[in-house]
matplotlib code that plots the C-alpha trace (Angstrom):
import matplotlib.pyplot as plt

x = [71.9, 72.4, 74.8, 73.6, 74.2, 71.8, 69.2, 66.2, 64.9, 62.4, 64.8, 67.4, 64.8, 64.5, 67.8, 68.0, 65.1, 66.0, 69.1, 68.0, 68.7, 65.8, 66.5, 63.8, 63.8, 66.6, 67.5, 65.2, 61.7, 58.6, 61.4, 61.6, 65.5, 65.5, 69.9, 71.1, 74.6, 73.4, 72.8, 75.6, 77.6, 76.5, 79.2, 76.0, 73.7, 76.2, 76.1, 72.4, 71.9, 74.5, 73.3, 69.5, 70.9, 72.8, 70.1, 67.9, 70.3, 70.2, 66.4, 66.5, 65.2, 67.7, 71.6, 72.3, 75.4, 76.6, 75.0, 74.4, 75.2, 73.7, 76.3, 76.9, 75.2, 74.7, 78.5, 78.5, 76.0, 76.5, 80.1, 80.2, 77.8, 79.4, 82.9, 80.9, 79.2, 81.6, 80.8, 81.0, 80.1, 79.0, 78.9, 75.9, 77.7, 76.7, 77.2, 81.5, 82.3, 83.3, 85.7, 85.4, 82.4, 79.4, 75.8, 73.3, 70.1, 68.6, 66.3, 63.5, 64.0, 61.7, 63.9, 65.8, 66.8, 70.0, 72.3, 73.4, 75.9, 77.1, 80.5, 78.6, 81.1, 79.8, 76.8, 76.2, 72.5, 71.7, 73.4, 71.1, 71.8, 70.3, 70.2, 70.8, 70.6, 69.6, 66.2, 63.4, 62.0, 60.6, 61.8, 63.9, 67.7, 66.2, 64.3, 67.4, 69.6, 67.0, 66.7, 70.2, 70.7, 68.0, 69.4, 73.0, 70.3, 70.9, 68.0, 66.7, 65.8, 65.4, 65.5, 66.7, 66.9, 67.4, 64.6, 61.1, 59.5, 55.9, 54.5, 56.2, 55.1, 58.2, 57.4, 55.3, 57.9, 59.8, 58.7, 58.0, 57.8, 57.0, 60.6, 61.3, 61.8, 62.4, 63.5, 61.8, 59.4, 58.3, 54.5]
y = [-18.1, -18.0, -15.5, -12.4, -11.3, -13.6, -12.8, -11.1, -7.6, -8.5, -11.1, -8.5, -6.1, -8.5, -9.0, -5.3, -5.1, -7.7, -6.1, -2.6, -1.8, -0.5, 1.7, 3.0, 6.2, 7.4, 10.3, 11.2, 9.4, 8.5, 8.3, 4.6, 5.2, 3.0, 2.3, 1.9, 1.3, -1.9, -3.0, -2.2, -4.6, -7.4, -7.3, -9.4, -6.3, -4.0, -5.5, -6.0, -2.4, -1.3, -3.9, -2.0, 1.4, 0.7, -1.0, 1.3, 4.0, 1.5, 1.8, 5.8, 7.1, 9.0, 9.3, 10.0, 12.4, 13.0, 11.2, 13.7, 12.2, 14.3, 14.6, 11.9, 8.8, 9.9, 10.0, 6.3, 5.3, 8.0, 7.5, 3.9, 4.5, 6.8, 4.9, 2.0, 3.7, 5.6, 9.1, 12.1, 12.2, 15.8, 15.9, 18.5, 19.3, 21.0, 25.1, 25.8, 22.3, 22.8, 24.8, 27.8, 29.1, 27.7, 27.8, 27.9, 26.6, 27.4, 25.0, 24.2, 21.3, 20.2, 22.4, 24.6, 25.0, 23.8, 25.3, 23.0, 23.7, 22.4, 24.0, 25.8, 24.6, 20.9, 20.5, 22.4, 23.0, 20.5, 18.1, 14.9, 13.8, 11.3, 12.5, 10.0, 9.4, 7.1, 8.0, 10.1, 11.5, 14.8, 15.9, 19.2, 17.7, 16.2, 19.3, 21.2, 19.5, 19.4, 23.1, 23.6, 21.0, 22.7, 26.4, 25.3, 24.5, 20.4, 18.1, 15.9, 12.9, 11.1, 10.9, 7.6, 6.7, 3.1, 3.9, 6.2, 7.0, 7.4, 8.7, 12.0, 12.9, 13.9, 13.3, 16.9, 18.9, 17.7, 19.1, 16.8, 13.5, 11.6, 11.5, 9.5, 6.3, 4.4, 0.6, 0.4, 2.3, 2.4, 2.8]
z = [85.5, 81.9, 80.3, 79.8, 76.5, 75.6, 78.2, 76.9, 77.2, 80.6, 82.1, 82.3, 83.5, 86.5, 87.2, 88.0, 89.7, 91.5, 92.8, 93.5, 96.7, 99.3, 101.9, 104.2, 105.8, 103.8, 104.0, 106.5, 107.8, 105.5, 102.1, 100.5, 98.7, 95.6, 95.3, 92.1, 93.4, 95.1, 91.8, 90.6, 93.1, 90.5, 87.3, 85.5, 86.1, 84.9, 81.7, 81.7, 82.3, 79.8, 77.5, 77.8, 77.3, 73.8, 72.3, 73.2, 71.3, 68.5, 68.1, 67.9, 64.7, 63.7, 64.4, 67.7, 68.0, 71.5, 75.1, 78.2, 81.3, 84.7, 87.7, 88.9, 88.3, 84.7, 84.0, 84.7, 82.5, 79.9, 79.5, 79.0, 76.4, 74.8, 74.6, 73.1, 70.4, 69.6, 70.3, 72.2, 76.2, 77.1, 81.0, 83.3, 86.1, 89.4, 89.2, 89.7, 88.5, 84.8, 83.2, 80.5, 79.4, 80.7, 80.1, 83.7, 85.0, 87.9, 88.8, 92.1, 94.2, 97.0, 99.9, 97.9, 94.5, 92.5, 89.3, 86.6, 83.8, 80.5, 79.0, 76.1, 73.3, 74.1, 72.2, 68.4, 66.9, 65.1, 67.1, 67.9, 71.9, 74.5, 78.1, 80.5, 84.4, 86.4, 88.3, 87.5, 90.7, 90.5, 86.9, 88.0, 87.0, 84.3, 83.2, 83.5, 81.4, 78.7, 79.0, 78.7, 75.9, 73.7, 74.9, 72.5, 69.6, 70.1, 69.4, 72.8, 71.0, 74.3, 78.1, 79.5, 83.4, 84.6, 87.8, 87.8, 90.9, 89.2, 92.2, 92.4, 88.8, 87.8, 84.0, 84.1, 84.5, 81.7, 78.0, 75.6, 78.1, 75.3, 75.1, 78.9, 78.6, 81.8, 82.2, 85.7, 87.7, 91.3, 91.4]

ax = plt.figure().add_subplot(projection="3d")
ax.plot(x, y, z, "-o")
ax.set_aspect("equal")
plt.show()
Protein backbone atom coordinates (compact mmCIF):
# COMPACT_ATOMS: atom_id res chain seq x y z
CA UNK A 1 0.00 0.00 0.00
CA UNK A 2 1.20 3.46 -0.65
CA UNK A 3 2.43 5.62 2.22
CA UNK A 4 0.04 7.24 3.97
CA UNK A 5 0.85 10.64 4.27
CA UNK A 6 0.06 10.90 0.88
CA UNK A 7 -3.13 8.82 0.87
CA UNK A 8 -6.24 10.84 0.36
CA UNK A 9 -8.98 11.83 2.57
CA UNK A 10 -11.46 8.46 1.50
CA UNK A 11 -8.58 5.99 0.99
CA UNK A 12 -7.62 6.56 4.54
CA UNK A 13 -11.25 6.43 5.39
CA UNK A 14 -11.00 2.81 4.15
CA UNK A 15 -8.18 1.79 5.65
CA UNK A 16 -9.88 2.38 9.00
CA UNK A 17 -12.90 0.96 8.11
CA UNK A 18 -11.29 -1.69 6.88
CA UNK A 19 -9.68 -2.53 10.13
CA UNK A 20 -12.40 -1.87 12.59
CA UNK A 21 -12.98 -4.67 14.47
CA UNK A 22 -16.62 -6.45 14.67
CA UNK A 23 -17.65 -8.16 17.51
CA UNK A 24 -21.08 -9.71 17.75
CA UNK A 25 -23.03 -10.16 20.81
CA UNK A 26 -20.71 -8.04 22.70
CA UNK A 27 -21.38 -7.23 25.63
CA UNK A 28 -24.29 -9.16 25.79
CA UNK A 29 -26.68 -10.76 22.83
CA UNK A 30 -28.46 -8.82 19.85
CA UNK A 31 -25.22 -5.81 20.27
CA UNK A 32 -22.92 -5.62 16.97
CA UNK A 33 -19.46 -3.95 19.05
CA UNK A 34 -17.70 -1.79 16.40
CA UNK A 35 -13.53 -2.01 18.07
CA UNK A 36 -11.64 0.79 17.47
CA UNK A 37 -8.70 -0.85 19.19
CA UNK A 38 -8.59 -3.48 16.40
CA UNK A 39 -7.79 -0.73 14.39
CA UNK A 40 -5.52 0.57 16.16
CA UNK A 41 -3.23 -2.76 15.87
CA UNK A 42 -2.28 -1.22 12.39
CA UNK A 43 0.68 1.68 13.00
CA UNK A 44 -0.61 2.83 9.19
CA UNK A 45 -4.18 3.41 10.62
CA UNK A 46 -2.85 5.20 13.53
CA UNK A 47 -1.50 7.68 11.35
CA UNK A 48 -4.47 7.72 9.01
CA UNK A 49 -6.72 8.50 11.83
CA UNK A 50 -4.39 11.00 13.40
CA UNK A 51 -3.69 12.35 10.13
CA UNK A 52 -7.90 12.99 9.73
CA UNK A 53 -8.22 14.51 13.05
CA UNK A 54 -5.53 17.43 12.55
CA UNK A 55 -6.61 18.37 9.32
CA UNK A 56 -9.76 18.44 10.29
CA UNK A 57 -8.61 21.05 13.28
CA UNK A 58 -6.84 22.81 10.42
CA UNK A 59 -10.12 23.52 8.60
CA UNK A 60 -11.87 25.08 11.82
CA UNK A 61 -12.89 28.58 11.29
CA UNK A 62 -11.48 30.00 13.90
CA UNK A 63 -8.45 29.26 16.37
CA UNK A 64 -8.95 26.33 18.15
CA UNK A 65 -7.51 26.78 21.84
CA UNK A 66 -7.51 23.62 23.87
CA UNK A 67 -8.87 19.73 22.59
CA UNK A 68 -11.25 17.72 25.13
CA UNK A 69 -10.53 14.27 25.10
CA UNK A 70 -13.60 11.89 26.90
CA UNK A 71 -12.26 9.07 29.35
CA UNK A 72 -10.74 6.89 27.80
CA UNK A 73 -10.61 6.56 24.23
CA UNK A 74 -10.72 10.28 23.88
CA UNK A 75 -7.37 10.79 25.76
CA UNK A 76 -5.76 8.82 22.97
CA UNK A 77 -6.90 10.73 20.23
CA UNK A 78 -7.16 14.07 22.04
CA UNK A 79 -3.73 14.05 23.39
CA UNK A 80 -1.85 13.19 20.37
CA UNK A 81 -3.67 16.01 18.96
CA UNK A 82 -2.94 18.18 21.21
CA UNK A 83 0.98 17.51 21.46
CA UNK A 84 0.99 18.05 17.66
CA UNK A 85 -0.68 21.28 17.44
CA UNK A 86 0.67 22.54 19.98
CA UNK A 87 -1.85 23.16 22.55
CA UNK A 88 -3.58 22.39 25.66
CA UNK A 89 -5.28 18.72 26.31
CA UNK A 90 -8.11 19.18 28.93
CA UNK A 91 -9.18 15.58 29.98
CA UNK A 92 -13.47 14.54 31.12
CA UNK A 93 -12.87 12.03 33.45
CA UNK A 94 -15.32 9.62 35.23
CA UNK A 95 -16.82 11.19 38.67
CA UNK A 96 -13.62 10.73 41.62
CA UNK A 97 -10.94 10.53 38.91
CA UNK A 98 -9.52 14.14 38.83
CA UNK A 99 -8.06 16.25 41.27
CA UNK A 100 -9.19 19.79 42.87
CA UNK A 101 -12.01 21.40 42.04
CA UNK A 102 -14.26 19.96 39.71
CA UNK A 103 -17.18 20.72 37.71
CA UNK A 104 -20.16 17.55 37.50
CA UNK A 105 -22.61 16.02 35.08
CA UNK A 106 -24.89 13.66 35.75
CA UNK A 107 -25.91 12.09 32.85
CA UNK A 108 -28.67 8.94 31.55
CA UNK A 109 -27.35 5.91 30.02
CA UNK A 110 -29.45 3.05 28.76
CA UNK A 111 -29.23 0.98 32.41
CA UNK A 112 -28.21 3.49 34.67
CA UNK A 113 -26.81 6.75 34.64
CA UNK A 114 -23.03 8.08 34.80
CA UNK A 115 -21.08 11.40 36.33
CA UNK A 116 -18.43 13.14 34.36
CA UNK A 117 -16.02 15.82 35.39
CA UNK A 118 -13.65 18.40 34.10
CA UNK A 119 -11.21 20.15 36.82
CA UNK A 120 -12.94 23.65 36.56
CA UNK A 121 -9.65 25.67 36.04
CA UNK A 122 -9.12 23.70 32.62
CA UNK A 123 -11.12 25.57 30.19
CA UNK A 124 -11.66 29.78 30.42
CA UNK A 125 -14.72 31.62 28.60
CA UNK A 126 -13.78 32.45 25.69
CA UNK A 127 -11.76 29.69 25.16
CA UNK A 128 -12.31 27.97 21.52
CA UNK A 129 -12.11 23.77 22.12
CA UNK A 130 -12.76 20.59 20.00
CA UNK A 131 -14.27 17.67 21.87
CA UNK A 132 -13.10 14.48 20.79
CA UNK A 133 -13.89 10.65 21.27
CA UNK A 134 -14.13 8.01 19.42
CA UNK A 135 -17.86 6.75 18.85
CA UNK A 136 -21.07 8.39 18.91
CA UNK A 137 -23.59 5.98 20.18
CA UNK A 138 -26.31 7.34 22.08
CA UNK A 139 -24.96 11.08 22.60
CA UNK A 140 -25.06 11.01 26.60
CA UNK A 141 -20.88 11.27 27.11
CA UNK A 142 -20.86 13.37 24.45
CA UNK A 143 -23.67 15.56 25.63
CA UNK A 144 -22.01 15.73 28.86
CA UNK A 145 -18.83 16.97 28.11
CA UNK A 146 -20.41 19.60 26.02
CA UNK A 147 -22.47 20.67 28.86
CA UNK A 148 -19.63 20.92 30.98
CA UNK A 149 -17.38 22.62 28.41
CA UNK A 150 -19.99 25.44 27.83
CA UNK A 151 -20.78 25.48 31.85
CA UNK A 152 -16.68 27.09 32.23
CA UNK A 153 -17.93 29.68 29.38
CA UNK A 154 -15.60 27.80 26.50
CA UNK A 155 -16.82 27.86 22.88
CA UNK A 156 -17.60 23.96 21.38
CA UNK A 157 -16.61 24.66 18.03
CA UNK A 158 -16.83 20.98 17.23
CA UNK A 159 -17.49 17.31 18.15
CA UNK A 160 -15.22 14.80 16.44
CA UNK A 161 -15.53 10.85 16.86
CA UNK A 162 -13.69 8.49 14.53
CA UNK A 163 -17.07 5.92 14.56
CA UNK A 164 -21.23 6.83 14.57
CA UNK A 165 -23.65 4.33 15.23
CA UNK A 166 -26.50 6.31 13.19
CA UNK A 167 -28.97 3.96 14.38
CA UNK A 168 -29.14 4.85 17.96
CA UNK A 169 -29.73 8.62 17.19
CA UNK A 170 -27.37 9.71 19.35
CA UNK A 171 -26.90 13.10 17.43
CA UNK A 172 -30.37 14.32 19.26
CA UNK A 173 -29.19 14.57 22.38
CA UNK A 174 -26.39 16.64 21.67
CA UNK A 175 -27.13 20.69 21.16
CA UNK A 176 -26.06 22.14 18.33
CA UNK A 177 -25.27 18.68 16.25
CA UNK A 178 -24.38 20.67 13.52
CA UNK A 179 -21.30 20.69 15.25
CA UNK A 180 -20.56 16.36 15.00
CA UNK A 181 -18.55 15.53 12.62
CA UNK A 182 -17.93 11.76 12.21
CA UNK A 183 -15.27 10.09 9.81
CA UNK A 184 -17.43 6.79 9.70
CA UNK A 185 -20.75 5.72 10.55
CA UNK A 186 -22.61 2.50 11.02
CA UNK A 187 -26.01 2.72 9.32
Amino acid sequence: MSDIKTMNEQSKLQLIKDHIGEFRDFPKEGIVFRDIFTALLDGRVCTAIQDLLIDRVKKAAVKIDAIVGLDARGFLFGFSMAAQLGIPFVPIRKKGKLPGKCRSYEYTLEYGSGILEIQENSVRTGQNVIIVDDLLATGGTLNAAYQLVTALGANVQEIIVILELVELNGRANIPNSDKVHAFIAYD
